[in-house]
Backbone as numpy.savetxt, mean C-alpha at the origin, in Angstrom:
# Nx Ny Nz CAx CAy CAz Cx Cy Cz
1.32 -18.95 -14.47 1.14 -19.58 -13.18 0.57 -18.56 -12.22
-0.37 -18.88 -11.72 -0.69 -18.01 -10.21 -0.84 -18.27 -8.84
-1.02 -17.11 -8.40 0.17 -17.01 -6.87 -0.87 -17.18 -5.98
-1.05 -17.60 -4.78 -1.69 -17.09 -3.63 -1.01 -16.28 -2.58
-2.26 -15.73 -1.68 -1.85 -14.93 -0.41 -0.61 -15.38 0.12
-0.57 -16.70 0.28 0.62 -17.07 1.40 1.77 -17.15 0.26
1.82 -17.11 -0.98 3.49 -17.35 -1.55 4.23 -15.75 -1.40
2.97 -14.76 -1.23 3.34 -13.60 -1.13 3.53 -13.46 0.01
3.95 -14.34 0.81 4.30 -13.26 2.26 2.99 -13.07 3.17
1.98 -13.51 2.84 0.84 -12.60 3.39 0.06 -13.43 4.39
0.62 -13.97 4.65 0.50 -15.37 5.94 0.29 -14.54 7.53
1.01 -13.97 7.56 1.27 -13.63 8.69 1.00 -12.09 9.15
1.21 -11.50 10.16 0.65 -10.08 10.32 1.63 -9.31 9.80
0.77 -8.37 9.29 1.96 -7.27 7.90 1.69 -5.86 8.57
2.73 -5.09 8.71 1.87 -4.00 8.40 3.05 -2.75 7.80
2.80 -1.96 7.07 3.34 -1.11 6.31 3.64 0.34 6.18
4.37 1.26 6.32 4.37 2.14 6.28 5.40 2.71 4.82
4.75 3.69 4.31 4.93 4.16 2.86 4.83 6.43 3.24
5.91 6.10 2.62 6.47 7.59 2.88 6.23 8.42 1.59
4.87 9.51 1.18 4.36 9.57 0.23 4.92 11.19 -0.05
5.64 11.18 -0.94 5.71 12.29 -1.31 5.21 13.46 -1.74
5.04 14.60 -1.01 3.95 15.17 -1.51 4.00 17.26 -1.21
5.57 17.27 -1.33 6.08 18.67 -1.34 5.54 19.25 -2.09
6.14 20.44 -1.81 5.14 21.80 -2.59 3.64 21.37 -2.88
2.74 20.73 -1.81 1.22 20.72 -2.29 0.74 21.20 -0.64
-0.18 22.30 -0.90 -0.67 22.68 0.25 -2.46 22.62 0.20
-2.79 22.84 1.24 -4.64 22.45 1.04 -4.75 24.15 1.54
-6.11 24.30 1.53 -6.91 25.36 2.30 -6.71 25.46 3.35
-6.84 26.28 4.13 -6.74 26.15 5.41 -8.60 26.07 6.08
-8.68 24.75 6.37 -9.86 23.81 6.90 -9.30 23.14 7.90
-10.33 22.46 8.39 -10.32 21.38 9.19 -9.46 20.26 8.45
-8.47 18.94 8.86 -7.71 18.28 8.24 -9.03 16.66 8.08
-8.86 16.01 7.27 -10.06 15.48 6.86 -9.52 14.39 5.28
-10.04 13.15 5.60 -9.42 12.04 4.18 -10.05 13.23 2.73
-11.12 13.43 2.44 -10.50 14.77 1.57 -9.95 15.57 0.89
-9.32 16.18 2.38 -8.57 17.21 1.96 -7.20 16.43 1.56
-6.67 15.42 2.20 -5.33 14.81 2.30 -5.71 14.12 1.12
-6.51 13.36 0.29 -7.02 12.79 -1.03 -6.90 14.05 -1.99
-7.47 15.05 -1.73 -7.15 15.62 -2.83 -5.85 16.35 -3.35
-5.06 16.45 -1.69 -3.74 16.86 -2.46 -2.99 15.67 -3.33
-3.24 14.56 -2.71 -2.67 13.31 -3.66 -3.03 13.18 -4.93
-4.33 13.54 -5.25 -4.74 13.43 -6.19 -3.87 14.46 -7.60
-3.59 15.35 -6.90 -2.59 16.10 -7.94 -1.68 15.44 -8.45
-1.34 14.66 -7.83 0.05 13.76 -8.00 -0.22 12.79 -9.16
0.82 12.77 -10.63 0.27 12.16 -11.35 1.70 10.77 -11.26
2.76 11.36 -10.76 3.72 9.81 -10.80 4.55 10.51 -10.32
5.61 9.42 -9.52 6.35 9.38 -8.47 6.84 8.50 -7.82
7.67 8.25 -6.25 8.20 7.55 -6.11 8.54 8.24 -4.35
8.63 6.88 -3.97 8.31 6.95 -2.26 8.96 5.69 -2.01
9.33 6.25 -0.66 10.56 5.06 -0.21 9.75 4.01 0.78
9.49 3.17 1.52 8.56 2.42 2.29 9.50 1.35 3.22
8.73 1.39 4.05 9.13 0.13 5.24 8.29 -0.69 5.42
8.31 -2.06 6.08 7.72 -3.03 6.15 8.12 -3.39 7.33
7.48 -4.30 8.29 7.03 -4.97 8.99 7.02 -6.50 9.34
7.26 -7.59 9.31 6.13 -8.56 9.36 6.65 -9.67 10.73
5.22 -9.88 11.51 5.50 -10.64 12.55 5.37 -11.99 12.08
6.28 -12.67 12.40 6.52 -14.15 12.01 6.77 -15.33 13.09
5.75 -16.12 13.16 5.97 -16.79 14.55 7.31 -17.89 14.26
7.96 -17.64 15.61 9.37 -18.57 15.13 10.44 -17.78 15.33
10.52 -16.65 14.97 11.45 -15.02 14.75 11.19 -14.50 16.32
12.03 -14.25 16.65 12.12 -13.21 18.04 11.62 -11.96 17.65
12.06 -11.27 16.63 11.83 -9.87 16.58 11.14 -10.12 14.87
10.40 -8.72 14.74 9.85 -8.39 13.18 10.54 -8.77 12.38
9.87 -9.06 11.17 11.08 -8.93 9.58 10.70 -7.95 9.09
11.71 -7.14 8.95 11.70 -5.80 8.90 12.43 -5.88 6.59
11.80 -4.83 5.95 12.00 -4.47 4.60 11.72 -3.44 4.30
12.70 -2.63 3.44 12.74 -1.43 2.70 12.73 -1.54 1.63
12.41 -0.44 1.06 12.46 0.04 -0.42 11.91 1.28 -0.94
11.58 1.11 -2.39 11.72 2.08 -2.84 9.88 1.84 -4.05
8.64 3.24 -3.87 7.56 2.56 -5.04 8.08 3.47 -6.09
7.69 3.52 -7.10 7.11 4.01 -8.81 6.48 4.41 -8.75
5.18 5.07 -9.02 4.10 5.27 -9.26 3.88 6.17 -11.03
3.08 5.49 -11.61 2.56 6.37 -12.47 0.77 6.05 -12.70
0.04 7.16 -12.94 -1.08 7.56 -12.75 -1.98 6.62 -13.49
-2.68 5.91 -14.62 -3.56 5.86 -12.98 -3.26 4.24 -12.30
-2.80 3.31 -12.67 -2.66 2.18 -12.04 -1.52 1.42 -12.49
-0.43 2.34 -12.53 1.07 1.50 -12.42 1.94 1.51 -11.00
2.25 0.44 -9.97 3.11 0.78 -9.42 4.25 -0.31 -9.09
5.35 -0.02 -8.72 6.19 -1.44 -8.60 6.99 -0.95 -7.77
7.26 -2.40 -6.79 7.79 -1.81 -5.07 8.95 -2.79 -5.59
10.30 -1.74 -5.57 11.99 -2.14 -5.49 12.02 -2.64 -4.37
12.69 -3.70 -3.59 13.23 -4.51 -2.45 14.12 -5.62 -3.37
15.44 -5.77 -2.46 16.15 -6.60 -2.64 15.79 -8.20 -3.44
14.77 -8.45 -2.58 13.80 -9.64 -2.68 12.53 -9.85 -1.65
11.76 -10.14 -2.34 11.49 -10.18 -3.70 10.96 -8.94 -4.63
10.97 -8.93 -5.97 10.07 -7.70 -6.89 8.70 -7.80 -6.71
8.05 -6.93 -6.73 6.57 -7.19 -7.12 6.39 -5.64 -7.83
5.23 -5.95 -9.35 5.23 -4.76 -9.98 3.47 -5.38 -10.14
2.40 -4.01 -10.00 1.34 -4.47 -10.97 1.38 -2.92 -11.31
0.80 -3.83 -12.81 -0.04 -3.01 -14.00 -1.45 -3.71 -14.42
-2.30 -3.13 -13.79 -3.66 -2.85 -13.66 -4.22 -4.06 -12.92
-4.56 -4.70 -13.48 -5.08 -6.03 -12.76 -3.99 -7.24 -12.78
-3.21 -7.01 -13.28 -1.53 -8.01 -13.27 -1.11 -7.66 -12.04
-0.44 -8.91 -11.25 0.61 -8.63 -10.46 1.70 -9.71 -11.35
2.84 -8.70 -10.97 3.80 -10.28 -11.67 5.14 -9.94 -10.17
5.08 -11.25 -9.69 6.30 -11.12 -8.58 7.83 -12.36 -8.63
8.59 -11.34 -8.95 9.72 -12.30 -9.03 11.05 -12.42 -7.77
11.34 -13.44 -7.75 12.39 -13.72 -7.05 13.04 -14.92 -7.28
14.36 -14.78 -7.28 15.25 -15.96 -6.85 15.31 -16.08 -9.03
15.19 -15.00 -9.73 15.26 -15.22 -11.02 14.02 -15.93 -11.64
12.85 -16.29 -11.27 11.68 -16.88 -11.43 10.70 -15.89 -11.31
9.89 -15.89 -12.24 8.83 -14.83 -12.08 7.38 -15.59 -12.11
6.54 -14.81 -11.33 5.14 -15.52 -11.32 3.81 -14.44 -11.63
2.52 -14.62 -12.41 2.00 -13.88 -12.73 0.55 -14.39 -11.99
-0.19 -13.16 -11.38 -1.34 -13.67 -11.22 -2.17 -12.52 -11.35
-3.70 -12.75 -11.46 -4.71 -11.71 -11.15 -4.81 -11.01 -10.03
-5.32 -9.84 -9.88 -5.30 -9.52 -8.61 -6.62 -9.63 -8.14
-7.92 -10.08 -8.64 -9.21 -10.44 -8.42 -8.85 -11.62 -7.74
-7.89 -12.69 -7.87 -7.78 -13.86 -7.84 -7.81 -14.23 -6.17
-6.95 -13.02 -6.05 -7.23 -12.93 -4.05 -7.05 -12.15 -3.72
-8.26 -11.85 -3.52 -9.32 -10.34 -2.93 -8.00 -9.86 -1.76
-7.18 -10.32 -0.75 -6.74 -9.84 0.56 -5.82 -8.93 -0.85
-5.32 -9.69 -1.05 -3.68 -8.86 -2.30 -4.26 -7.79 -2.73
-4.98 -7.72 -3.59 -6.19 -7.38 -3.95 -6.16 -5.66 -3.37
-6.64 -5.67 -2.35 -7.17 -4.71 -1.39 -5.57 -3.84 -0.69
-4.82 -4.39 -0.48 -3.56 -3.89 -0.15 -2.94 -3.21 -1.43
-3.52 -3.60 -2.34 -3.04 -2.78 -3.66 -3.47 -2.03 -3.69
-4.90 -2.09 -3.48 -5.74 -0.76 -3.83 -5.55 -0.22 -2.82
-5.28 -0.07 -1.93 -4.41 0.61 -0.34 -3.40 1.79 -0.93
-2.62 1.05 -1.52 -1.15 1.80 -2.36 -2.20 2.71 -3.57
-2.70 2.08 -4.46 -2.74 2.51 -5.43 -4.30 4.27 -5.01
-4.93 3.94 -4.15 -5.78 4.69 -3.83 -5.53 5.83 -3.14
-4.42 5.78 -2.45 -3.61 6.58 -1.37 -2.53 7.25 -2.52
-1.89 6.59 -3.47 -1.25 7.57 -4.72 -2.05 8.20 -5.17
-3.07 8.08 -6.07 -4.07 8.67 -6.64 -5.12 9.75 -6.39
-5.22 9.81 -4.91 -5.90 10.32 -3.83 -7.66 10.11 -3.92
-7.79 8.58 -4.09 -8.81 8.54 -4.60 -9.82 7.78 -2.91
-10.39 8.81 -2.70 -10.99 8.67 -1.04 -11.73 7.65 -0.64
-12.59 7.43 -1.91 -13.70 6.22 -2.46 -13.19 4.90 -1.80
-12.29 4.93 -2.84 -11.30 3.36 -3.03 -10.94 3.06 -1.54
-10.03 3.74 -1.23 -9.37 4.33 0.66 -10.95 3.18 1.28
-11.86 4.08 1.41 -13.16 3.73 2.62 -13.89 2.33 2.05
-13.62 2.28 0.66 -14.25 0.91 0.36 -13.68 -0.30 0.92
-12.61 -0.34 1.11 -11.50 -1.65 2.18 -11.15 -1.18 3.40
-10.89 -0.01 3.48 -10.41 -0.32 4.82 -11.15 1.17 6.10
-10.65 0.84 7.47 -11.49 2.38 7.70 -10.53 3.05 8.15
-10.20 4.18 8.18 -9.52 5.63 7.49 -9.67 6.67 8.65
-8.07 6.78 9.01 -8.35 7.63 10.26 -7.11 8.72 9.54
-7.59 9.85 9.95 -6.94 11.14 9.66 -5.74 11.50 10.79
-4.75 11.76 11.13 -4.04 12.56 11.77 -3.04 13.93 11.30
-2.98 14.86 12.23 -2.08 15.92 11.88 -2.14 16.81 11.09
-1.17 17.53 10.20 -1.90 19.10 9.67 -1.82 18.70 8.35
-1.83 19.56 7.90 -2.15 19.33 5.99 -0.49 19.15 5.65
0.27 19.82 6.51 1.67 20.02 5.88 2.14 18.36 6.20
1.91 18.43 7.58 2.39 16.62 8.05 1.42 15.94 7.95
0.77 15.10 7.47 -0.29 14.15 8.24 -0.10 12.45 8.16
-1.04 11.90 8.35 -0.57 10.20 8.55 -2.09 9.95 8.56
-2.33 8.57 7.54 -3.43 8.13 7.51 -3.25 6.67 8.30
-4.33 6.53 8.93 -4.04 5.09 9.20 -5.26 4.22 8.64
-5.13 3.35 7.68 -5.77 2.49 7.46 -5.51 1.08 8.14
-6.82 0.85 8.64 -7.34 -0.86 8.94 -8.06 -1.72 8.07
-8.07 -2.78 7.82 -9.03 -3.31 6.96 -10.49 -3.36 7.02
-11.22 -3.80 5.90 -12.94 -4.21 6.69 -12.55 -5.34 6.95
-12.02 -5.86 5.53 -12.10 -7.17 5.25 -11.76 -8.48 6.26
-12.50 -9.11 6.71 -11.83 -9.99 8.40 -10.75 -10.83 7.75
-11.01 -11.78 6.28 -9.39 -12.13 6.19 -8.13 -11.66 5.89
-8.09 -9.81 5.26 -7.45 -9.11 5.32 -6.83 -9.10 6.50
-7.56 -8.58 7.55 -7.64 -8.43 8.60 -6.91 -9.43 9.82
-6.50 -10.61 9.43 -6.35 -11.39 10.09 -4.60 -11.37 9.26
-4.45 -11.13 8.62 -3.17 -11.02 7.98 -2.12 -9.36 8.05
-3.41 -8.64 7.87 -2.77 -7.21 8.23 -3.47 -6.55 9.05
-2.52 -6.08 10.03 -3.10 -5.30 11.33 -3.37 -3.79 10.72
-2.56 -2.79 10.08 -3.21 -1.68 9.44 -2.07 -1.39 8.94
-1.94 -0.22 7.64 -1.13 -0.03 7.03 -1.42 1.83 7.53
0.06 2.07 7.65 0.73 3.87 8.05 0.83 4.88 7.33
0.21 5.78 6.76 0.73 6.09 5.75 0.87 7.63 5.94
């Protein structure tokens, strides 16, 4: 069976912040730059980062707010722990379960999902390419701290997620 944007949550404005682990990796001392912050990621072959969520929901006074916990292994496994619901992809699979029901879809199938994956999965990998091909990519802070902020290109991305923190 497959899923669309909206069974995932993705209705409404999202936006994400993902806490990337990335001790003991230091850059050159340069200018700070997607790059330099890509290539320390790129060392990174698997791992695991804790994340927050977001989402404005008309109806709700305040955000719906979610935690958890990603996986990562190199080059395109990752699966985000939350209470409810699961969601794990392996490569072009997403499979998302909840409530004991599981559902499988492509991730070609809708491009927005799609692109928020490759968000996660491009930003693990430190792959800079992927990063600027969806969304546009702002640098902050030093090599030791920094924070990327991605926005989408994509306008129906875009209309669903305001930018993801990273």
């Amino acid at each position: 069976m497959t899923i669309g944007a909206k069974t995932l949550g993705l209705d409404r404005r999202w936006m994400m912040t993902l806490a990337v682990l990335c001790a003991g990796l230091s850059a050159p001392a340069r200018a700070l730059d997607l790059a330099t912050v890509t290539a320390q990621l790129a060392q990174r072959k698997s791992g695991e980062a804790r994340f927050t969520e977001e989402r404005l929901v008309s109806g709700f006074d305040s955000p719906l707010r979610a935690s958890g916990r990603l996986s990562f292994s190199a080059p395109g496994r990752f699966a985000r722990f939350t209470t409810e619901p699961r969601l794990v992809v392996d490569g072009n699979r997403l499979v998302l379960t909840r409530g004991g029901r599981s559902r499988q879809m492509a991730l070609d199938a809708v491009p927005e999902v799609a692109a928020l994956i490759e968000a996660v999965r491009g930003t693990l990998t430190g792959n800079a390419q992927t990063l600027e091909k969806h969304f546009k990519v702002k640098v902050e802070g030093s090599a030791a701290q920094w924070t990327l902020t991605l926005v989408p290109r994509d306008a129906r991305l875009a209309t669903q997620v305001r930018e993801l923190k990273i």
